[in-house]
C-alpha positions in Angstrom: 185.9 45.9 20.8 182.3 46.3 20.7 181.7 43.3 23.5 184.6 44.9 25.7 182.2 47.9 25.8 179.5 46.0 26.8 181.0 44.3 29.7 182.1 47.6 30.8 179.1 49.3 30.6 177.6 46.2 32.3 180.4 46.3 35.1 179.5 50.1 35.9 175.5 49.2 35.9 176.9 46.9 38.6 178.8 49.2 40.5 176.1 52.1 40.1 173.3 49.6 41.9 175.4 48.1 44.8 176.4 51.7 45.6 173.5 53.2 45.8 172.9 51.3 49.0 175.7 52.9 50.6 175.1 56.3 49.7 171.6 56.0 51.3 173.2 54.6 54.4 175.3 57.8 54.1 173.5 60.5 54.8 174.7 63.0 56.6 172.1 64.0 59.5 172.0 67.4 61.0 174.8 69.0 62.4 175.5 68.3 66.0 174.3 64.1 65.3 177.0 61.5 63.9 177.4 60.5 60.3 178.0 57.3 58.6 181.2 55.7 59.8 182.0 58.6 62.9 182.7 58.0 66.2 183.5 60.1 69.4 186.0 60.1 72.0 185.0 61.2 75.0 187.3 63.2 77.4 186.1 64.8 80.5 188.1 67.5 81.4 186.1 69.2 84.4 184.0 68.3 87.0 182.4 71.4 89.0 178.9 70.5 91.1 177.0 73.8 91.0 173.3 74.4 93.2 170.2 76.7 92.8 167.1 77.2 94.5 163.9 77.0 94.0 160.7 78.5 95.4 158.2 75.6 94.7 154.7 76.5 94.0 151.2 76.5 95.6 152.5 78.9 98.7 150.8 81.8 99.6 152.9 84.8 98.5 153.6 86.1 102.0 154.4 82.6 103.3 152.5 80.2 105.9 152.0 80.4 109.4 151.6 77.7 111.6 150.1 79.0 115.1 148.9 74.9 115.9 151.8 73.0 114.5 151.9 71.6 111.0 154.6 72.0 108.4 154.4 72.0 104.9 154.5 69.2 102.3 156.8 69.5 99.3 157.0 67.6 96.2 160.5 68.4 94.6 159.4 66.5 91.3 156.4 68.1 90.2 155.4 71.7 89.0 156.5 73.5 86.6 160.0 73.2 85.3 162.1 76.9 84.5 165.4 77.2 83.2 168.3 78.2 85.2 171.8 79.1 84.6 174.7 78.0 86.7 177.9 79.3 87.2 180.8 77.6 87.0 184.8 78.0 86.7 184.8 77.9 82.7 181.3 79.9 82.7 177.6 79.5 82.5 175.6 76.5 81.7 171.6 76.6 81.3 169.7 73.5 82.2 166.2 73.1 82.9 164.8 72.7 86.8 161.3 71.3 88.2 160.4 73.8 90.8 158.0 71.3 92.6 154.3 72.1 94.9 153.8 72.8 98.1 151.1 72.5 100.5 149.5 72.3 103.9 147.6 68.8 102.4 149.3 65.4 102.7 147.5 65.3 99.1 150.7 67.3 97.6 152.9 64.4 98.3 156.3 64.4 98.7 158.6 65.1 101.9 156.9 66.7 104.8 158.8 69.6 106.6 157.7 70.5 110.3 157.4 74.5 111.3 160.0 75.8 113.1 158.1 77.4 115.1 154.2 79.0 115.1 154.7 82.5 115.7 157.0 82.9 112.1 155.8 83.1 108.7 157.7 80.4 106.5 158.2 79.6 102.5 159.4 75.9 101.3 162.6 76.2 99.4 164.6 73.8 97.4 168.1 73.5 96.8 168.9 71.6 93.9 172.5 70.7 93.1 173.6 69.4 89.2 177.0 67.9 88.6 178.3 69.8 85.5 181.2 68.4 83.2 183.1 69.5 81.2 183.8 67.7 78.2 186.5 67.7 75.2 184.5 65.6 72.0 187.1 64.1 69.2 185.1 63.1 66.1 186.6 60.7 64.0 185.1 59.5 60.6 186.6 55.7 59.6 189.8 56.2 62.1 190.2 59.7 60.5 190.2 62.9 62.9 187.6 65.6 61.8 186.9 67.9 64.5 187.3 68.5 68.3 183.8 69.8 69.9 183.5 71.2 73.6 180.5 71.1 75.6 179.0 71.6 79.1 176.5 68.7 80.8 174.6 69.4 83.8 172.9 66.6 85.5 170.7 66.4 88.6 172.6 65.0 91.3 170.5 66.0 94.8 168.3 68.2 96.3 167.2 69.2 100.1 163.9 70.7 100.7 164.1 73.3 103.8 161.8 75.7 105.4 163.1 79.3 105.2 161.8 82.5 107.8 159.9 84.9 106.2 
């Protein structure tokens, strides 16, 4: 009796050390990441593109005039970036938005807009548009459902720089 005791004990020593591997492997992370053995199915269920605009800076507050000709330059990537909310069919998503430089000096980079005229004062504007989706999240955990999760995307997909009339 006493040696089938032993093994047993021996046998759960065993299991106790090969197991401790996979509880390390395990751990759950924070919330919104995936745990140990989940995965996600992916459904899309909207697609909505959705624009705003931007007012890039470096411009003189009452705009530029251009009495000889001339435009303005306007870098749609740099600047700072402000955070925006766009409306859409199932409601608001925020996202983040570089509102780019402007500048009378081919040193600002970028696309160069000619004047309209030179009599008017102008401002360089920026419309930027985002594709937003909609998306349905099914998390499974080893081929077992756990949860459904929704959530809203937006991602850049074009922008048009433009001169606008004072």
């Amino acid at each position: 009796m006493g040696k089938m005791r032993r093994m047993i004990s021996l046998l759960m020593v065993l299991v106790m050390c090969l197991s401790v591997p996979m509880l390390a492997n395990a751990k759950e992370v924070e919330n919104d990441k995936q745990r140990y053995g989940e995965r996600e199915v992916i459904t899309v269920l909207k697609t909505e593109y959705a624009s705003t605009t931007v007012t890039p800076g470096g411009q003189p507050a009452g705009g530029s005039r251009f009495p000889t000709g001339g435009g303005l330059y306007v870098n749609t990537s740099g600047g700072p970036s402000v955070s925006v909310s766009l409306g859409v069919s199932w409601g608001v998503v925020s996202t983040s938005v570089s509102v780019g430089t402007a500048g009378k000096e081919s040193s600002v980079g970028g696309a160069f807009l000619p004047a309209p005229d030179n009599t008017n004062y102008y401002v360089a504007k920026i419309k930027k548009t985002y594709k937003v989706e909609y998306k349905k999240i099914d998390i499974y955990q080893y081929d077992t459902y756990i949860r459904t999760v929704y959530v809203s995307d937006a991602t850049f997909y074009s922008q048009a720089p433009y001169m606008e009339k004072i």
